[in-house]
N, C-alpha and C positions, 0 to 999 in steps of 0.2 A: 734417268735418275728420278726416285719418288721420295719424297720425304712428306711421309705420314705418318700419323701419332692419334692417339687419345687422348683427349684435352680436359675430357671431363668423366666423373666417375659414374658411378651407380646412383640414377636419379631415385632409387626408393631408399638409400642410406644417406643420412646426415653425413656420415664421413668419406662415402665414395666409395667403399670397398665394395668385392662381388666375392661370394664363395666359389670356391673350385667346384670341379666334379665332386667332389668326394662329401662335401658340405663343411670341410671341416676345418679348414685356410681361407682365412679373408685376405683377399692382395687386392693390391690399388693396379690397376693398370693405366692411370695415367702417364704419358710418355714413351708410353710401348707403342711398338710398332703396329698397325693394321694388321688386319691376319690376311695370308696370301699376297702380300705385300713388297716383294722384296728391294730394298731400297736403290740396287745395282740393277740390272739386264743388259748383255750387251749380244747382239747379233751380228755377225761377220756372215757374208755371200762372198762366192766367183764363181763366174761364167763365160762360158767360152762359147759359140756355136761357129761350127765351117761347115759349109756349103760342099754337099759331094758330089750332088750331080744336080739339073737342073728343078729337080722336083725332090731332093731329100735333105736334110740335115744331118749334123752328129750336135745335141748339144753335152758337154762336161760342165758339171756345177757342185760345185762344195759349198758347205755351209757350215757354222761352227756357233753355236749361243752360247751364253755362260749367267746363270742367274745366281745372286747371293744368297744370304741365308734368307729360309722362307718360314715363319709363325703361322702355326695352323691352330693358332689359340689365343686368345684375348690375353695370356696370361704371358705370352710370347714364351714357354717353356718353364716359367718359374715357378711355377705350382707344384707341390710334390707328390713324386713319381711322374711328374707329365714331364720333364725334357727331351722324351722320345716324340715330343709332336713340333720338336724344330728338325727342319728342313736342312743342313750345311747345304752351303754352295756347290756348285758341279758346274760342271760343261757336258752338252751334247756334240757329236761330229756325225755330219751324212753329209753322202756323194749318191751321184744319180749319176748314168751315161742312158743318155735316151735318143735314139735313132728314126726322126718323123720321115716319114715315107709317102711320096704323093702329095705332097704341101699339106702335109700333115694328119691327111685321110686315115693313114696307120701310124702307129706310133711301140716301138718296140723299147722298155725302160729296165734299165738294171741296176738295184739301189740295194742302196748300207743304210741303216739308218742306227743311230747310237752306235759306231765304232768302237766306240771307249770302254762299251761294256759297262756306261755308268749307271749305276744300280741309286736310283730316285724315289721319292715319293712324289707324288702331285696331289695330293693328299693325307693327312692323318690327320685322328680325332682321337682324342680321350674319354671315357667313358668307365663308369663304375660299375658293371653286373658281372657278376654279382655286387653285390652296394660295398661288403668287402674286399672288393681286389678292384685296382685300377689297371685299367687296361691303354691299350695305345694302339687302334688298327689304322688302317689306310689303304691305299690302293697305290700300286707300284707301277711306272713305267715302263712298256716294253724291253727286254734285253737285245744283246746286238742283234738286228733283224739283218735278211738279205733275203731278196728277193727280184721277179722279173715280172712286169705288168705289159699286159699286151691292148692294144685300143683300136676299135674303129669310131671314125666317125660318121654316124649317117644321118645325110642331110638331106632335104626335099621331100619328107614325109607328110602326105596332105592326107 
């Protein structure tokens, strides 16, 4: 749990206000939330590992996060045309099964990562270019991944 705010305004206006991207809304963001900030995060793990013979493993492990709503702006969304730079809540879900081999010499791993197909940002900004059109990009979190990672390790390299 985070609780953060803005407490204070715009130190070069008497009144605290800031202009938008656009220059053309003065809003106060005191009380708003931090940007990137989200006031919830919670992370859930399980892990199991059994022993298959005397030099291997199987580990099984899940994982599940769930973060709140996320403000990619001072303005936490309220500026107009910027509500496309709040974040809604989600959840991610990944599983691994990983097979270390040789007390862990080799390692053979087979993973899901975002199950859910949750479609995120970890990122957006607002932006005016042309100066008449407000815009809203960002950058988006991988979709459901799957995949197989194979490792050695080598050690005694002089």
């Amino acid at each position: 749990w985070i609780h953060s705010e803005y407490t204070e305004g715009n130190p070069d206006r008497p009144d605290g206000l800031f202009f938008d991207v656009t220059n053309r809304d003065l809003l106060d963001i005191r009380g708003n939330q931090l940007i990137r900030s989200p006031e919830w995060k919670l992370s859930l793990g399980a892990q199991y590992v059994a022993d298959l013979s005397d030099s291997s493993t199987l580990t099984l492990r899940g994982e599940a996060a769930w973060s709140d709503t996320i403000y990619n702006d001072i303005f936490n969304g309220e500026a107009t045309y910027q509500d496309a730079t709040v974040q809604p809540s989600y959840w991610v879900v990944n599983a691994r099964a990983i097979w270390d081999i040789e007390e862990g010499k080799y390692s053979v791993q087979l993973f899901g990562e975002n199950l859910t197909n949750e479609y995120y940002a970890v990122n957006r900004v607002a932006f005016n270019t042309p100066t008449t059109l407000v815009s809203v990009g960002g950058q988006y979190a991988a979709p459901r991944t799957f995949g197989i990672r194979v490792a050695m390790k080598l050690d005694n390299f002089e």
